[in-house]
N, C-alpha and C positions, 0 to 999 in steps of 0.2 A: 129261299131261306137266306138271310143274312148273319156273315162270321162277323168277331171283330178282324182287325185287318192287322193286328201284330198282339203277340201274346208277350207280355213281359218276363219271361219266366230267368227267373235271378234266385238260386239254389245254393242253399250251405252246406258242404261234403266236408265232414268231420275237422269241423271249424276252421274251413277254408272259404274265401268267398271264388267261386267257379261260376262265371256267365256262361249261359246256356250253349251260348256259341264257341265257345274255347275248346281245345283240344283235349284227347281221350288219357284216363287217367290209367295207371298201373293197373287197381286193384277199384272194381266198385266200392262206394262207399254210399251208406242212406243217405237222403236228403234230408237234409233238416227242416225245409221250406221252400214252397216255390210261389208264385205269384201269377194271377194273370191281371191285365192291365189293360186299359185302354176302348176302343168303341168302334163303332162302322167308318168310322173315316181314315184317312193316311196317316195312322201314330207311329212312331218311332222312338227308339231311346237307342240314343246314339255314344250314350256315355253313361260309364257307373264306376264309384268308387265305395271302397271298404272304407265304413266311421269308425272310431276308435270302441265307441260301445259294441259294436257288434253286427251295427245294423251297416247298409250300405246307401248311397246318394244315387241315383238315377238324374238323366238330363235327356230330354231329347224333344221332339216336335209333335202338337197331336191336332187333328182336322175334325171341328165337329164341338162332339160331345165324346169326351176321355172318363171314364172314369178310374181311380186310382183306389182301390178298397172302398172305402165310403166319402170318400173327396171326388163330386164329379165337377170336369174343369168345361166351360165351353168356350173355344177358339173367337176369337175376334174376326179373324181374317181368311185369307189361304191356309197357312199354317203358323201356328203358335206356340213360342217355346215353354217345353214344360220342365221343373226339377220338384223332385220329389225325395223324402224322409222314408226309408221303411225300416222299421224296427228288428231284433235281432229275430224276434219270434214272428217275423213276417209279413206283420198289421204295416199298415201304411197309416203313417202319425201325421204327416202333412204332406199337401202337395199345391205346387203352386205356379202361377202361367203369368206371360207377359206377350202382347202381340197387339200389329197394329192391322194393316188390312192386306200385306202381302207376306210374304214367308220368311219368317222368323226362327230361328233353330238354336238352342242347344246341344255342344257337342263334346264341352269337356268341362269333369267339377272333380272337383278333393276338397277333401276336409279340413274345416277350421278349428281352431284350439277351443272355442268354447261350445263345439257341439254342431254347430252349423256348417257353412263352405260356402265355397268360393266355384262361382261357374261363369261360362264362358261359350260361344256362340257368334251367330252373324245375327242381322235383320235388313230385313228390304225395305220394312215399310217405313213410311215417311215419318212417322216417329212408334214409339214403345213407350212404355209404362212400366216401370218397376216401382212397385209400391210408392212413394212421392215421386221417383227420379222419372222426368221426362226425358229422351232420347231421341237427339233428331239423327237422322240419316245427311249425310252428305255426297252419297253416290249412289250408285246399283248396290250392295252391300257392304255395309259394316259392321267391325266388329266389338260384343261387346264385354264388359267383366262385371260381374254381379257377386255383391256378398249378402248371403240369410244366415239368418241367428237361428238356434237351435229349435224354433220355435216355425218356422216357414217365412219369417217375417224378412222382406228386404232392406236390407239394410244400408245399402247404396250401390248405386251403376252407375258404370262410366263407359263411352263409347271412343270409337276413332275409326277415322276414314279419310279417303278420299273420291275423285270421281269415279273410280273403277271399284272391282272386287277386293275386301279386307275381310276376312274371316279369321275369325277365333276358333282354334280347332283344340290345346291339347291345355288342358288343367293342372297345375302341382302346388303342393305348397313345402317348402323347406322345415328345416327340424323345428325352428322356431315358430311355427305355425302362418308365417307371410306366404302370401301369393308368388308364384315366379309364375 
């Protein structure tokens, strides 16, 4: 018998966003929602942030076939990065992937002013794909920044590297709604 190989589970305790993995609270409180996510391959969600509506952004890597509520993604390569939309009520509203033929990762997003965000990540392979944006690699890993509109749509990436390791690991955006 085959599991999936990571369970997404990302749960609202009385209007607080608490990942599954975080520390133990005062007082139980219900769940408002939980999610499971993902397929028989090496998936991960390496990152998640609270949307201003209510919902949260996820990021992270999936091998295979992911699926994400009724969005299933299939990997290009080794591993592919994925960022995903879930609604307040728990539906996953979009989910979407970039990858080339070696390991690719999402590992950090926050939110943008008109609904969407802003994520961030490495890639090995010899180039990536975000929506028009081609990305080439210039060493063993580089790192990248990606912005989606409200909607799953990519809105532009941009990379940077050199010959060695460059990783994108942590996500924010200021009160103004820009990336830092």
């Amino acid at each position: 018998m085959k599991f999936p190989s990571f369970v997404c589970l990302v749960a609202l305790f009385s209007g607080a966003l608490c990942p599954s993995n975080l520390g133990a609270q005062t007082a139980p409180a219900p769940a408002v929602w939980a999610l499971r996510c993902g397929g028989e391959g090496n998936d991960k969600i390496r990152g998640i942030s609270a949307a201003p509506d209510g919902g949260v952004f996820v990021t992270g890597e999936l091998s295979g076939t992911a699926d994400f509520g009724s969005h299933s993604l299939v990997s290009e390569g080794n591993l592919d990065f994925v960022v995903a939309k879930i609604g307040a009520d728990g539906k996953v509203l979009w989910a979407s992937r970039a990858g080339g033929d070696a390991i690719d990762r999402g590992y950090g997003v926050s939110p943008a002013p008109d609904g969407g965000c802003y994520v961030t990540g490495h890639f090995q392979s010899a180039t990536i794909q975000f929506g028009d944006t081609l990305l080439t690699n210039s060493g063993d890993y580089d790192w990248f920044i990606a912005r989606y509109d409200a909607k799953g749509a990519c809105l532009w990436a941009r990379s940077a590297g050199g010959m060695a390791y460059d990783y994108g690991h942590g996500m924010a955006t200021d009160a103004d709604g820009n990336a830092v």
